[in-house]
N, C-alpha and C positions, 0 to 999 in steps of 0.2 A: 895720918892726914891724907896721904894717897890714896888708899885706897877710898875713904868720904868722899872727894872730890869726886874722882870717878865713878860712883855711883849718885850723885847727884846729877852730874852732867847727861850719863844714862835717861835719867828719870825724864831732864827736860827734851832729850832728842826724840823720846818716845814717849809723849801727852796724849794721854786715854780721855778721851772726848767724855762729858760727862753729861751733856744734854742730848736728846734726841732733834733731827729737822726735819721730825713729822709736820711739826705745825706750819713751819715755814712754807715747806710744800705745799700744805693746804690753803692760805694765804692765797700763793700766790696763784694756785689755780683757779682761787676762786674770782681773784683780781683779773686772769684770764679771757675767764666765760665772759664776766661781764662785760670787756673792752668788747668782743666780739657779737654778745647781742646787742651792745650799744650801734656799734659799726652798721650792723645789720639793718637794724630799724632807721638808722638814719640812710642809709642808702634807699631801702624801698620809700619811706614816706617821698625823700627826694626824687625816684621814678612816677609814683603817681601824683608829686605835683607840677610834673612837668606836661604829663599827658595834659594834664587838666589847662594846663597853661597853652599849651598846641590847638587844643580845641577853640579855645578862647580863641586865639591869633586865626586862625582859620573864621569863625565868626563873624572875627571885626573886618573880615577881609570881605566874606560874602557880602555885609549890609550894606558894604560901598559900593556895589553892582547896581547895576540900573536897566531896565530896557528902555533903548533908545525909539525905536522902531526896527519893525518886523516886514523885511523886505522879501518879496516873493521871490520863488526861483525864476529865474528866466528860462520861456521856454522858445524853442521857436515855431513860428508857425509855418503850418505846411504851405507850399507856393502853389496858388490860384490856380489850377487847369486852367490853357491856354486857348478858348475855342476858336476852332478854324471854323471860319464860313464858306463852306462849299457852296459853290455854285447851284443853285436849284434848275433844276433842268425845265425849258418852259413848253407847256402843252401848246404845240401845233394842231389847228382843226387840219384834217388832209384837204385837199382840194375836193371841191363837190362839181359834179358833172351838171354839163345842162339839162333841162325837162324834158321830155317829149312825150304828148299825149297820146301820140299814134303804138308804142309799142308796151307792151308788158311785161317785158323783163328789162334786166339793164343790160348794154351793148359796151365792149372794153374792146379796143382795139388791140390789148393784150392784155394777159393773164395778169396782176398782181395781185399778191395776196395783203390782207388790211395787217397794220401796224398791230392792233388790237391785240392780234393771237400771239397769244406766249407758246405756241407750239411748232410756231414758222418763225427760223430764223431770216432776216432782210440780208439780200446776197450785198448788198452794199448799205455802210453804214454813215448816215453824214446828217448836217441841218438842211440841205436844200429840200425844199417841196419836190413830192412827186410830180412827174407830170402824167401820168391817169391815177384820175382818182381808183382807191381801193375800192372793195365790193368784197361781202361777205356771205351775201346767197348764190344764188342761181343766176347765170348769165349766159351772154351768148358774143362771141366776137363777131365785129362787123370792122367797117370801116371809119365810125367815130364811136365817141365816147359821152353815153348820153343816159339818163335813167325815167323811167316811167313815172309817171303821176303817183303822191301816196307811196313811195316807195315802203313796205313793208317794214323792212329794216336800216333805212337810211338815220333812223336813230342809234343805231351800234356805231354812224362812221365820226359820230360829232362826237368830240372829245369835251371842249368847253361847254358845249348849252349848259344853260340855266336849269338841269330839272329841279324837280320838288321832291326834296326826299322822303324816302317811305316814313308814314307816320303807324306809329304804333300804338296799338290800342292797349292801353292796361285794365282789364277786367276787373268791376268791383269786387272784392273782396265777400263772400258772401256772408249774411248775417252768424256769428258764433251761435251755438246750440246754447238755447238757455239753461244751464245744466238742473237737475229734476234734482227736484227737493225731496231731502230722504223722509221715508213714507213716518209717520207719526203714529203714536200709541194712541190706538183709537180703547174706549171702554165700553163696557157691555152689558148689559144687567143680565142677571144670574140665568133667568130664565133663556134669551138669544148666546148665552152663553153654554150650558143645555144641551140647545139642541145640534150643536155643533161638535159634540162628545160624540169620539168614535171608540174609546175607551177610556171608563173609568174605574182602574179596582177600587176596591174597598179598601179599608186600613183593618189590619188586625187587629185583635185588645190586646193592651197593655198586658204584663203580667200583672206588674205594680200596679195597675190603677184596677186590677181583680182583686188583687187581693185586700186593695184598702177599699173598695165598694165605689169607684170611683167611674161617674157614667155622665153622660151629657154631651151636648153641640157643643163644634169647633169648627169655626170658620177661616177660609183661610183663603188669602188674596194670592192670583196667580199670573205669572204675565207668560202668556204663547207667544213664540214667534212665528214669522210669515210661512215656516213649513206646518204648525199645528204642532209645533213640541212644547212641553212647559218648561223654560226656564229659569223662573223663580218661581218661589213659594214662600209667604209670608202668611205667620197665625196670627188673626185680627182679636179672634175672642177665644174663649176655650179653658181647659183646666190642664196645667201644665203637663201633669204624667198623660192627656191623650193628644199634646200638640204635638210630639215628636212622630207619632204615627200618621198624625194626618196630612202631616207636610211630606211624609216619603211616598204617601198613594196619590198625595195630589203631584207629586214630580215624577208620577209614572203612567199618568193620566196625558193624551192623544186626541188632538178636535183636526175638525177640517180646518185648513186657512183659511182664513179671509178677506177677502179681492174687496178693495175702494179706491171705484176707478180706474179697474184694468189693472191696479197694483196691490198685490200681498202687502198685508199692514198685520201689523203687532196687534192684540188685542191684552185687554185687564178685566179681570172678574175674581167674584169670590166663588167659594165652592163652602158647601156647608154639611160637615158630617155629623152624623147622630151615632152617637157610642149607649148602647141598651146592652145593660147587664140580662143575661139567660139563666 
């Protein structure tokens, strides 16, 4: 019976697991994942309803704003220039000498020269009156001080008179040139046309209108300008294989100008060729 015992005893101290805990593990991983994507998504949707809820509150805050009024900057202004009134200095007439009909110059008991001249300075400077009058021509020292009838220049010594200031004449403006009217296309009949050819070649035949038998008048409208060149040429009538040649002889065709009125004018005319088969 010893020996049973202890080999059952054996048995239960070392129990050989009979299941595997594959599955359990896989459970429980999978119970894992999902707490954490749960986790997840509840976190983020929670971040972006908060943004959403910020912007809100921000929002509600701006539409409570108002403008009251809109006050300008103060500026200051700059201070008034302060004008000083200086004294105006007042024109003194000099003293004028007495007349005297007997001599012809003026008579200075001494030399002074007139206030007048900005080229002499006065040895003394003050308000009082001279006592001899100035003089600005010709004189002579005597024993008084006296001036001739009509003094010549006795108008230089008056500072205040009245005169009449120079008046200026402004010259009327003379008539503008009527400006010339540009000369017009004068027209010409065929003949004063004519005679006014300093050359005129011929046009050459066709090939084409040889060989299909093709002959006949082609008229054709040309306009000269005022040197006598032709610068157009228009086919009026004609058969198309000989318009082409008679519009190059008539653009190589030379008349005199034409003077109406002293002025080269444009002239218009036809020119009429005859194409005869040989």
């Amino acid at each position: 019976m010893a020996p049973a015992k202890q080999r059952g005893a054996k048995m239960f101290t070392n129990l050989i697991e009979s299941q595997s805990h594959a599955r359990e593990f896989k459970r429980r991983s999978s119970f894992f994942l999902i707490t954490v994507a749960a986790y997840a998504v509840i976190l983020f949707a929670a971040g972006i309803v908060s943004v959403y809820a910020y912007d809100a509150q921000l929002e509600a805050q701006t539409n409570d704003l108002e403008l009251l009024n809109w006050v300008p900057p103060i500026t200051r202004e700059a201070p008034k220039p302060i004008r000083e009134n200086h004294p105006q200095p007042l024109h003194r007439a000099p003293p004028s000498a007495p007349v005297d009909r007997r001599i012809d110059v003026p008579i200075r008991t001494e030399a002074v020269a007139s206030t007048n001249d900005p080229t002499k300075v006065p040895a003394i400077v003050g308000t009082a009156g001279l006592p001899i009058p100035p003089v600005t021509g010709p004189f002579r020292l005597g024993d008084r001080n006296v001036d001739p009838p009509a003094l010549p220049n006795s108008s230089d010594a008056c500072v205040t008179c009245n005169t009449e200031p120079p008046r200026v004449k402004v010259e009327d403006k003379p008539p503008e040139p009527v400006p010339a009217k540009p000369p017009t296309t004068q027209r010409v009949p065929s003949s004063v046309l004519i005679s006014k050819v300093i050359s005129l070649p011929q046009p050459t035949y066709p090939v084409m209108a040889k060989q299909t038998g093709t002959h006949g008048s082609v008229t054709v409208q040309i306009l000269v300008d005022e040197q006598g060149k032709v610068i157009s040429a228009q086919t009026v009538s004609g058969h198309p294989f000989l318009s082409v040649a008679a519009k190059e002889a008539a653009l190589r065709a030379r008349f005199t100008p034409t003077i109406l009125n002293g002025v080269p004018v444009k002239i218009q005319g036809v020119i009429t060729y005859n194409f005869v088969m040989q």
